[in-house]
N, C-alpha and C positions, 0 to 999 in steps of 0.2 A: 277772651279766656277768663276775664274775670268774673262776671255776669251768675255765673252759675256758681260761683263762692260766695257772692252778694247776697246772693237767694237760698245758701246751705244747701248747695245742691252740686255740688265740686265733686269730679271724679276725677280718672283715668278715663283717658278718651284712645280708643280705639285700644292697641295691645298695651300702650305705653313704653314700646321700644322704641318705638321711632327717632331718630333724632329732632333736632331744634336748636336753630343758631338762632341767637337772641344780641340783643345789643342795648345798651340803657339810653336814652333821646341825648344826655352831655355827653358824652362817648361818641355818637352820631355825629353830633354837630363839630366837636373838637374834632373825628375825622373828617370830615367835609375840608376844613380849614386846612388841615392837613396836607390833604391831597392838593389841595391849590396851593400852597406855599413850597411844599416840598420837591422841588425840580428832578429828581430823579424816576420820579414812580412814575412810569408806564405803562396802557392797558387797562384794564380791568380791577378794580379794586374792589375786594368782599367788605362790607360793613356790616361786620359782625363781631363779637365778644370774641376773644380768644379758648373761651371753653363750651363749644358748643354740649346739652346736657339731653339725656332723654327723656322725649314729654311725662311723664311718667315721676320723675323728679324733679321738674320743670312745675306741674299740680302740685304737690307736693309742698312744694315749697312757696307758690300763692298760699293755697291752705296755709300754713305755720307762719306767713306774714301776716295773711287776713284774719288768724286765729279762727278758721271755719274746721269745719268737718272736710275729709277729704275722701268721698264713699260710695255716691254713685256713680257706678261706669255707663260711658256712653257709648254703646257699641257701633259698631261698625256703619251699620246698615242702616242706623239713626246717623251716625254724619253725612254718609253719601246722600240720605236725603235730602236733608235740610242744605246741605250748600254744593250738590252735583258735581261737575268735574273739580272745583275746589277744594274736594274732598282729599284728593289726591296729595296735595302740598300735608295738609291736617292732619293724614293717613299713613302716609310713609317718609313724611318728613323730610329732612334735608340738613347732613351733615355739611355744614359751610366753613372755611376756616380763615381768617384773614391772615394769610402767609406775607403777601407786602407790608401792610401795615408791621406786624413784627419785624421783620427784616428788615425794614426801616427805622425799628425803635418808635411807634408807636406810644405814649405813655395811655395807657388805659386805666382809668378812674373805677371801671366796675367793673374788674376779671367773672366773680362769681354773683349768678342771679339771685340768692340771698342780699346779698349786698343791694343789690340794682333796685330789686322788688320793695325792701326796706326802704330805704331813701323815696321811693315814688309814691308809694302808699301808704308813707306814716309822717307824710309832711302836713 
């Protein structure tokens, strides 16, 4: 996703409603440990941010960290091509919530993608 802010070339991809659960790589890993030290969690675990955001604010917010322009849209029928059934995740996205992890008390380092995006690409 970054590729095309590198190059001034950053939009909205596809409507920009979609959802988008995101996660920052220390957050990941601190859950990973998590999950193995924490003896109660069973099943399935979402490793994701607690505030999933819409692609759309998600660009948005690369742009204002990468200080780019954020302006051409990439439509539709340009994502389907270039990455085929994958498109599908890209396209209609996916609200994900990590409900265990909260309910566990989780301590999450980077709730919001400002934050996350800051700290990764201005180190």
């Amino acid at each position: 996703m970054l590729l095309p802010y590198k190059l001034f070339v950053g939009g909205t991809v596809g409507t920009g409603r979609q959802w988008m659960s995101w996660i920052h790589i220390d957050d990941l890993i601190e859950m990973f440990a998590f999950a193995i030290t924490e003896k109660s969690i069973e099943g399935p675990l979402n490793l994701t941010a607690p505030h999933p955001v819409r692609m759309q604010q998600l660009n948005r917010t690369i742009a204002k960290v990468m200080s780019r322009p954020h302006w051409i849209p990439a439509p539709s029928f340009a994502i389907k091509t270039a990455l085929g059934e994958m498109s599908t995740l890209v396209l209609e996205g996916a609200y994900v919530y990590p409900r265990k992890a909260i309910q566990k008390n989780f301590p999450f380092q980077y709730e919001n993608p400002e934050l996350a995006l800051t700290n990764l690409l201005r180190k």
